[in-house]
C-alpha positions in Angstrom: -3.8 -42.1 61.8 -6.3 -39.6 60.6 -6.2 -36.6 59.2 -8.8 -34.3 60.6 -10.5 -31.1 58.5 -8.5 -29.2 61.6 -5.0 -30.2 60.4 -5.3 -29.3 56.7 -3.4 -26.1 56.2 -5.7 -23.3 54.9 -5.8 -22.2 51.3 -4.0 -19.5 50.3 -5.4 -15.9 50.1 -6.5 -14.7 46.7 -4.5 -11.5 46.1 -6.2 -8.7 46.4 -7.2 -6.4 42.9 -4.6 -3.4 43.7 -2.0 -6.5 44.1 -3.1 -7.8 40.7 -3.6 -4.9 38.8 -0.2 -3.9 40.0 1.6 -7.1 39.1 -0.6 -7.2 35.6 1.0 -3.8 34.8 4.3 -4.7 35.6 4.3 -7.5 33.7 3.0 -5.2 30.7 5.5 -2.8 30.9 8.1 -5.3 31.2 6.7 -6.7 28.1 6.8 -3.2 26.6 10.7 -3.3 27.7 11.3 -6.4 26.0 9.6 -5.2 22.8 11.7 -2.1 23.2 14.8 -3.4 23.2 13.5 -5.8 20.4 12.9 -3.0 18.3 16.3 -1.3 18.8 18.5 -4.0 17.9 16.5 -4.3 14.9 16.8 -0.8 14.1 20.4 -1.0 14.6 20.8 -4.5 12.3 18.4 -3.2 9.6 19.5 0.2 9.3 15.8 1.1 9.9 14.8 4.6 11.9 11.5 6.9 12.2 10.6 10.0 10.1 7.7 12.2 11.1 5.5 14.0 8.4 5.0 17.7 9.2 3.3 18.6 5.8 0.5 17.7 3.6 2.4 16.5 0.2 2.1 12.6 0.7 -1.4 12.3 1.5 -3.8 10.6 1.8 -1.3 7.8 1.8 1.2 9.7 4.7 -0.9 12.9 6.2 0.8 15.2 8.1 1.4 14.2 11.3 2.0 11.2 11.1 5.6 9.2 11.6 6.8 6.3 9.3 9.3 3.4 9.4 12.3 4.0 6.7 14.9 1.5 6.2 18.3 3.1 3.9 18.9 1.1 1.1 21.0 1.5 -1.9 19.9 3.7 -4.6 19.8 1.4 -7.1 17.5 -0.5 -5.6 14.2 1.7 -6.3 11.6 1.5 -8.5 8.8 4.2 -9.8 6.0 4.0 -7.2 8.6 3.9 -4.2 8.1 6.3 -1.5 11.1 7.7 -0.4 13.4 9.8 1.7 16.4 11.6 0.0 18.6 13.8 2.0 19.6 17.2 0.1 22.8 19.7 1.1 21.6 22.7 2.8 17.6 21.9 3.2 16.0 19.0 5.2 15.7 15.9 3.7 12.5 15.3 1.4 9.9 12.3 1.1 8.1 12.0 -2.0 7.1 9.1 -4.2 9.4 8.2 -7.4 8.1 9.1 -10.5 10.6 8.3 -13.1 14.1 6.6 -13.0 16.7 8.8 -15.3 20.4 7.4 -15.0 21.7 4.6 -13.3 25.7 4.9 -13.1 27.4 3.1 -11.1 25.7 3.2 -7.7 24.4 6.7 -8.1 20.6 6.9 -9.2 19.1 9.9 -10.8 15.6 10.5 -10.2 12.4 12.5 -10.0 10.1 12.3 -7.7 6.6 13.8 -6.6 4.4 14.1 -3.5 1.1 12.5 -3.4 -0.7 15.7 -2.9 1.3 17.9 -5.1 0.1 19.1 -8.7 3.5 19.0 -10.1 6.6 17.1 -10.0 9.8 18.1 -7.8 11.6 21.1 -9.8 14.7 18.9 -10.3 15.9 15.3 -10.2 17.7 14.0 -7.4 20.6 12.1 -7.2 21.6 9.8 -4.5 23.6 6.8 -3.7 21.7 5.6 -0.9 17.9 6.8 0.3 15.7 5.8 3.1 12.6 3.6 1.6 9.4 3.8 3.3 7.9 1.0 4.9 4.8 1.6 6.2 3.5 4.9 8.0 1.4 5.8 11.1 -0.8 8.5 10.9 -1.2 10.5 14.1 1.7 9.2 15.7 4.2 12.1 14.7 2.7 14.4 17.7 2.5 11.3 20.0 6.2 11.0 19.3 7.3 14.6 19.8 5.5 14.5 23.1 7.5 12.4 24.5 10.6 14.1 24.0 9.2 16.9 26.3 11.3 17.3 29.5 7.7 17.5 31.8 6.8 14.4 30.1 10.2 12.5 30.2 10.3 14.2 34.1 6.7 12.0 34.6 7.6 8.9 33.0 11.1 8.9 35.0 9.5 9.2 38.4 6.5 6.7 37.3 8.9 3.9 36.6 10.9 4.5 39.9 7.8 4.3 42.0 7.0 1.3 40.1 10.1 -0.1 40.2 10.6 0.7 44.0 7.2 -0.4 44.6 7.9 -3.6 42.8 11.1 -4.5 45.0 9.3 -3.3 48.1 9.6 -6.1 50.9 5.3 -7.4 51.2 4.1 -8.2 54.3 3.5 -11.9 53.1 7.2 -12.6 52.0 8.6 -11.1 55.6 6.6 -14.1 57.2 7.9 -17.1 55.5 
C-alpha cells in the first residue's frame, strides 16, 4: 500500500522567538546556578572569600573599587612581593603588598608591608599566624557587588526569578494536547 503526501504527519512548528529567547535564558541562568553553587563549595573547601577595595593604596594593581579573591593561608607561607590581607585588633583588616620578612617563629610571621600607592612603608610590622593572600582582583566590581546587597535590588531579582520560574513550570498550550 502507498503512502500518499496526505498521510504524512506535518512537521513540527518552529518555536516561536519569545519561546526561545525564554528557554535560552533559562538555560543561562540555570547555568549561572550551576556555576554558583560551583563557586561556593569551592569557597567553602579552599578557604577562599571576596574583599572589596574602598581606597587608593594598592593601585594601579588593585584601584579602589574594585573586589578581589583571597584565599587564608598560613603565615609562613609568604614571600616579599605577596599581596595580602592581615586582620588587626580594633581597626579593619589591611591589604598591602609585603615588603620585607622579619621573624619567623614557630607559625607566627613578622612582617612589613606597603601599599602600592603609598610613599612610605606601614608604621609598624605586623604579625600574624594566618593572612588572606590575594589571588587575583577585579576592578570595578566592588560597587557591582555592594549593589546587590540592596534590599530594592535583592526585592527585583526575588520577584524576577519567581516569574521565571513560574513561567517556566507554566502548563503550554502544546503539552495540554498530547
Amino acid at each position: 500500500m502507498a503512502v500518499t503526501e496526505d498521510a504524512r504527519p506535518a512537521p513540527p512548528a518552529r518555536p516561536s522567538l519569545l519561546r526561545r529567547l525564554g528557554d535560552w535564558t533559562l538555560t543561562a541562568l540555570a547555568a549561572a546556578g550551576a556555576l554558583c553553587i560551583v563557586a561556593v563549595i569551592a569557597a567553602l573547601a579552599f578557604n577562599i572569600t571576596l574583599i572589596m577595595f574602598s581606597t587608593g593604596s594598592m593601585s594601579p594593581a588593585i584601584p579602589a573599587g574594585s573586589a578581589a579573591v583571597v584565599r587564608e593561608v598560613p603565615a609562613t607561607e609568604i614571600s616579599v612581593g605577596d599581596v595580602v590581607t592581615v586582620e588587626r585588633p580594633n581597626a579593619l583588616p589591611i591589604t598591602h603588598r609585603v615588603t620585607e620578612i622579619l621573624d619567623t617563629s614557630g607559625s607566627q610571621v613578622t612582617f612589613t608591608m606597603q601599599g602600592d600607592a603609598n610613599d612610605q612603608p606601614d608604621p609598624a610590622p605586623y604579625t600574624a599566624d594566618t593572612v588572606r593572600l590575594v589571588l587575583f582582583s577585579v576592578p570595578g566590581l566592588a560597587p557591582v557587588i555592594s549593589g546587590l546587597q540592596d534590599p530594592v535590588v535583592l526585592g527585583v531579582i526575588t520577584v524576577l526569578a519567581a516569574v521565571l520560574v513560574t513561567w517556566a513550570f507554566w502548563p503550554r498550550g502544546d503539552r495540554a494536547r498530547s
